[in-house]
C-alpha positions in Angstrom: 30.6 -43.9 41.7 29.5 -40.3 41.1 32.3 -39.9 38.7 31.6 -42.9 36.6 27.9 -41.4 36.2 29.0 -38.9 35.1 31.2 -40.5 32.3 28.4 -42.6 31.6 26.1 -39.9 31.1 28.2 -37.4 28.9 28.9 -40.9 26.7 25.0 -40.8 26.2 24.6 -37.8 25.6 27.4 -38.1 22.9 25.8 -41.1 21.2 22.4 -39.1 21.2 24.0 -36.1 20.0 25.3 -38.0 17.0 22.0 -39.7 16.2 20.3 -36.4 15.6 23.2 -35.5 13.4 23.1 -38.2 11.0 19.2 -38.3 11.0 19.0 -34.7 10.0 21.0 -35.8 7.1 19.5 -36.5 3.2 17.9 -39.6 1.6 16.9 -40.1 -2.1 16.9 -41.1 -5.7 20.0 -39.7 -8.1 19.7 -39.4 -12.0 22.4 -38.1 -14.3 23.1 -38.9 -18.1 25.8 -37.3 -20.4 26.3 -36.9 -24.0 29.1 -40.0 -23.6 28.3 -43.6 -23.0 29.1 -44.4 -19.8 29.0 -48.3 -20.1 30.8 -49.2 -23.1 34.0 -50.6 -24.6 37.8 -48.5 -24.2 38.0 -48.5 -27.4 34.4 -46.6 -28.1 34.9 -44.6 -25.0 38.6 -43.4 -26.3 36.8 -42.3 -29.9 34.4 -39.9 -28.0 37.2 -38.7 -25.7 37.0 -34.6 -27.2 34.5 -35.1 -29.3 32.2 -35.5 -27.0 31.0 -36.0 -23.2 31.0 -32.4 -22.1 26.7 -32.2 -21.6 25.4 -33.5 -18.7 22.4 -33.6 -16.7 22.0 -34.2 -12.9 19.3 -34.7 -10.7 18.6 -35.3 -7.2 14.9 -36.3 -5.8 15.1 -36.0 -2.1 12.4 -38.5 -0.5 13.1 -37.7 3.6 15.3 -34.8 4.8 16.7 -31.3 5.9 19.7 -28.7 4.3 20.4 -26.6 7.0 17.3 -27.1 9.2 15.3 -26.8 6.3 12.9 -29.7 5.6 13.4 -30.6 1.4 11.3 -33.8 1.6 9.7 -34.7 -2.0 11.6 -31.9 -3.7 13.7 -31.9 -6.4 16.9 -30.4 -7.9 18.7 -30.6 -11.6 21.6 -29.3 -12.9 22.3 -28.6 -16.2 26.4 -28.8 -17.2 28.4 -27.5 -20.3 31.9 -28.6 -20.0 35.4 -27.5 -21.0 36.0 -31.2 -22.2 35.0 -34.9 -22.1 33.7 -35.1 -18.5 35.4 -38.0 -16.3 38.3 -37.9 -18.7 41.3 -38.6 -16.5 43.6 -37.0 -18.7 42.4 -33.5 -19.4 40.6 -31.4 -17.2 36.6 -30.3 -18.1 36.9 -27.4 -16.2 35.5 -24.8 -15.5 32.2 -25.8 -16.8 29.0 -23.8 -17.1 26.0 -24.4 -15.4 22.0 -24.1 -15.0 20.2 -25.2 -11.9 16.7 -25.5 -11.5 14.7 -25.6 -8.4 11.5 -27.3 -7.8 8.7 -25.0 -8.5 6.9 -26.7 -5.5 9.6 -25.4 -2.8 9.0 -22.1 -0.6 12.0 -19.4 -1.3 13.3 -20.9 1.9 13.4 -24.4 0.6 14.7 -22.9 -3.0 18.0 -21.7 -0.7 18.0 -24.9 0.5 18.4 -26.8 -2.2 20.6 -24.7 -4.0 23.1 -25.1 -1.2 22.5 -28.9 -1.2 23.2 -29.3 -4.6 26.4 -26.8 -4.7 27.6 -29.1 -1.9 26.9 -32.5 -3.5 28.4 -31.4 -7.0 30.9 -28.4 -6.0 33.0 -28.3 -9.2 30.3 -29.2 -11.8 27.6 -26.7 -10.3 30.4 -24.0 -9.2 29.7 -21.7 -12.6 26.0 -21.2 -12.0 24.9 -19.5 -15.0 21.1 -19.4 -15.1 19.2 -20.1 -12.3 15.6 -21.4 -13.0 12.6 -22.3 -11.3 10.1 -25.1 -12.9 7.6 -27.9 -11.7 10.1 -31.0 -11.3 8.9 -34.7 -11.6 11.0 -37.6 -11.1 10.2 -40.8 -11.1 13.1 -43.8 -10.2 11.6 -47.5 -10.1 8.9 -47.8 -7.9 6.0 -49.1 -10.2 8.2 -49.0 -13.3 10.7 -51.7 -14.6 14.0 -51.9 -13.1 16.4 -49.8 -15.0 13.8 -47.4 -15.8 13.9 -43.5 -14.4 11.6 -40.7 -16.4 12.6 -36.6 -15.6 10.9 -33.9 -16.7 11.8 -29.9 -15.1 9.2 -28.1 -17.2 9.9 -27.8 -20.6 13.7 -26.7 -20.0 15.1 -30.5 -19.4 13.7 -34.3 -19.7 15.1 -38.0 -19.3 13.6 -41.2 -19.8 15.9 -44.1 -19.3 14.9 -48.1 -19.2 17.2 -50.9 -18.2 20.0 -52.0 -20.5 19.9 -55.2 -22.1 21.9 -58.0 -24.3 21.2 -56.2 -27.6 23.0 -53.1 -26.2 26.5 -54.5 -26.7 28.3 -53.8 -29.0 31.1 -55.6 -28.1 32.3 -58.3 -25.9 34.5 -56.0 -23.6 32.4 -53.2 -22.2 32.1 -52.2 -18.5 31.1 -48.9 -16.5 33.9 -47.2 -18.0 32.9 -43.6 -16.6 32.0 -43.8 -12.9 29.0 -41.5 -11.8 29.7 -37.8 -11.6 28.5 -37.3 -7.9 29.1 -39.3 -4.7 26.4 -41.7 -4.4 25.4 -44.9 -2.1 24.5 -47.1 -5.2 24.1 -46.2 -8.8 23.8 -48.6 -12.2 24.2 -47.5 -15.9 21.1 -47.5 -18.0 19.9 -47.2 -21.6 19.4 -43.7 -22.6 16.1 -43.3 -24.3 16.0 -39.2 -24.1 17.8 -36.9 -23.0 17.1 -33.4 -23.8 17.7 -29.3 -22.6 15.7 -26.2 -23.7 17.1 -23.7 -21.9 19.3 -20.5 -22.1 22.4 -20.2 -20.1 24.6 -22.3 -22.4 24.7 -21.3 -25.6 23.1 -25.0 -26.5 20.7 -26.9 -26.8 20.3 -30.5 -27.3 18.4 -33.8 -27.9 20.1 -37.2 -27.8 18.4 -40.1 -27.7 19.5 -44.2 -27.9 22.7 -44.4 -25.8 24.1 -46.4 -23.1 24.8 -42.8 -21.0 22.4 -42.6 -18.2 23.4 -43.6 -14.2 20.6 -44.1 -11.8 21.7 -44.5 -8.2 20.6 -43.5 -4.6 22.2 -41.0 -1.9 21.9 -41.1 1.3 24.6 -38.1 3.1 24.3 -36.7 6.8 24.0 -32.7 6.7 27.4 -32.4 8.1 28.9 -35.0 5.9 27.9 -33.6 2.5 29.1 -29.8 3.7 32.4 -31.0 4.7 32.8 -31.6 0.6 
């Protein structure tokens, strides 16, 4: 009897043990757009292949959680990307790629350490050429009292996105699909309707502006601490 108390207890403990670990994990809204459609037709998709595709913007708003005991709740994080090539094109390879990451003005420098490591971890090959790092007030917004489809980005004046929901007047064919698949992991993400995208920064030896393109995922995360550093 004693023995099977024991087994019953270190099972417990086991189960609790592994509760804490995936609640100390990461929970929140993604947002990325690229200078490529991501929902569009082969045929589009294969005439931009080169020519463009190698910008992109990522961004991560983190509504509950920790990085490394460190509590990151309401922050945010973008990253700023300057490819080798057309980014998601299986047959050449983008990399290495150049990168700017900005950190929510509103963290402490413990929480800035924080969520550079989170981010690193999340996109290690697209954020492992860290070029520039800034610092600047972040707001994003995903859904919540705004239409489905619709997301709105702004880190300072160095980067900005507003997206809205794609719609029947956006085809321009009848065979288009989510050609490109999302650039990070994610729980759930949907192409939208790119209505800005835009960078001001240094770092990359560009700047740019594009507006009116079918380019822009918005999707939610959800990755346990330990999960998201095993990448």
């Amino acid at each position: 009897m004693t023995r099977l108390r024991i087994l019953f207890l270190a099972a417990i403990l086991t189960l609790a043990s592994t509760t804490v670990g995936l609640a100390s994990g990461i929970v929140g809204d993604y947002l990325e757009t690229r200078s490529a459609d991501v929902y569009t037709g082969a045929c589009i998709a294969n005439s931009e292949v080169g020519l463009a595709g190698d910008e992109a913007i990522v961004a991560w708003h983190i509504r509950d959680g920790s990085w490394n005991g460190v509590s990151l709740k309401g922050l945010s994080v973008v990253g700023v990307v300057k490819a080798s090539a057309t980014l998601g094109d299986p047959f050449h390879d983008p990399y290495p790629a150049k990168a700017v990451l900005i950190l929510d003005a509103g963290a402490s420098s413990e929480q800035k350490v924080a969520l550079q490591g989170f981010a690193l971890s999340m996109a290690p090959e697209l954020l492992k050429n860290v070029v520039q790092l800034e610092t600047a007030p972040i707001k994003m917004e995903v859904g919540g009292d705004m239409p489905h489809g619709c997301a709105k980005l702004e880190a300072g004046s160095l980067a900005k996105i507003e997206t809205r929901c794609l719609g029947g007047k956006d085809h321009l064919c009848g065979n288009e699909l989510t050609y490109y698949p999302p650039l990070v992991a994610v729980d759930h993400a949907m192409p939208a309707f790119t209505l800005l995208e835009e960078f001001n920064g240094a770092g990359l030896n560009v700047n740019w502006q594009l507006a009116d393109r079918r380019s822009s995922f918005i999707g939610s995360f959800s990755q346990s601490e330990s999960a998201v550093a095993m990448k």
